[in-house]
N, C-alpha and C positions, 0 to 999 in steps of 0.2 A: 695726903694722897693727891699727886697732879690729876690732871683732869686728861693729860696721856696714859694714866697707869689707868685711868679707869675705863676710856675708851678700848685699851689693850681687854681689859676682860670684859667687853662688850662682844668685841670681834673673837676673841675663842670660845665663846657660847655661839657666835653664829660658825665658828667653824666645826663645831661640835654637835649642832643640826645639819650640818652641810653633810660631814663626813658619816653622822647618819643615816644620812637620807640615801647616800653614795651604797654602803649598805647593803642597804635593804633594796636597791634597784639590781646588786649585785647577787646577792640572793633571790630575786625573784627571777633572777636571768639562770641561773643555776637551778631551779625547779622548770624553768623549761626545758633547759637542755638536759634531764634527766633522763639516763636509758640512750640517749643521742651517741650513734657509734660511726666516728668518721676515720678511725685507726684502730687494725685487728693485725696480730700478729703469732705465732708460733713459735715460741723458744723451747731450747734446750736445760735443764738445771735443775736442781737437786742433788743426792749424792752420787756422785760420780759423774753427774750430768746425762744422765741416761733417762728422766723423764723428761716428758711433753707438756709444757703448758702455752695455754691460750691466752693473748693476753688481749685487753680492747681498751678504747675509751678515746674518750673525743680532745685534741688540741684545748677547742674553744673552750671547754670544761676546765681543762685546765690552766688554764690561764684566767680565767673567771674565780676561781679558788685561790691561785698565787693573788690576783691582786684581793678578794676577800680577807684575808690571811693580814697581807700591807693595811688595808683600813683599819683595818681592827688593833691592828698594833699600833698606828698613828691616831686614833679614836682612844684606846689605854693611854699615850703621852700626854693628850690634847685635855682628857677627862680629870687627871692626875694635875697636869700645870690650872687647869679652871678651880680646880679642889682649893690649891693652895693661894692664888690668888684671888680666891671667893673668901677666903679666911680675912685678910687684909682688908677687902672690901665692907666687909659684916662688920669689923671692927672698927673702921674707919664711922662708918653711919651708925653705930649704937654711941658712938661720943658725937654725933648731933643732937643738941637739947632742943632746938625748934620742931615740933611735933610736925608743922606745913613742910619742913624742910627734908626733915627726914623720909615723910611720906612719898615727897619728889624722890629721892632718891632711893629708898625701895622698891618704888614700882619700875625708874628706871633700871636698878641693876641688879637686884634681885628677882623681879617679874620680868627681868626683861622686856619692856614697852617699849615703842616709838616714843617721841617728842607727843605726835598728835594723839597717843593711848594717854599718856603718861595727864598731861592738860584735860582730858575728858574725864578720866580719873579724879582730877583734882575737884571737879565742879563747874559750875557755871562762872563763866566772866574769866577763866584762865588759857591762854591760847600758847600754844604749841611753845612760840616764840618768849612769852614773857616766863615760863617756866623752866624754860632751856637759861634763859638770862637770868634767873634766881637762881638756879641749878650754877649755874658759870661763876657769879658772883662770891656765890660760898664758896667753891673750893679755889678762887685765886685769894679770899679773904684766910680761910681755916686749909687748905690741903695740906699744906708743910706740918701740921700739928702730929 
């Protein structure tokens, strides 16, 4: 596994908080605008077209829903492509037999960590820098395997 396929699912876990977080701000924008009526109208329809109804409801609202509706569906893509190259990943780090190595690389792509979580994790006497460079090491040694 290069050290680009694993960066790749580094970046759609954070797009995969991003796009929730996106959300859930959309959601909370739609509990405001709840009962919000800035378009009321009177049509015609039914059989024959001979009753009245009233219809209302707010643009913003809806256009707040269309794009709720878009996240959600790029949030199912986004959840769906992490699934499957989280498969790859898990598999790649259960054939590391260094127990120090594997560790690094659990926390970073399974707990998803920073560098400076990932070192603080490790212990004392490890900095951010020398476990990114253990980390780099192994997979231009083993990634192709």
């Amino acid at each position: 596994m290069s050290k680009e396929e694993l960066q790749e699912y580094i970046d759609i876990m954070k797009l995969v908080r991003y796009t929730e977080n996106r959300i859930k701000g959309i959601e909370d924008t739609l509990k405001n605008l709840e009962g919000r009526v800035d378009t009321a109208d009177i049509v015609m329809g039914g059989a024959g077209g001979g009753h009245r109804f009233h219809i209302e409801g707010s643009e913003e609202c809806t256009k707040a829903k269309s794009e709720l509706y878009a996240k959600k569906l790029s949030l199912n893509r986004l959840e769906t492509e992490l699934l499957k190259r989280g498969r790859k990943v898990e598999e790649f780090i259960a054939g590391i037999d260094e127990a120090r190595k594997k560790r690094i690389f659990l926390l970073r792509y399974i707990d998803g960590l920073s560098w400076d979580e990932v070192a603080e994790n490790m212990g004392p006497g490890n900095s951010p820098d020398a476990v990114r460079m253990e980390h780099n090491r192994y997979v231009k040694k083993y990634g192709n395997r």
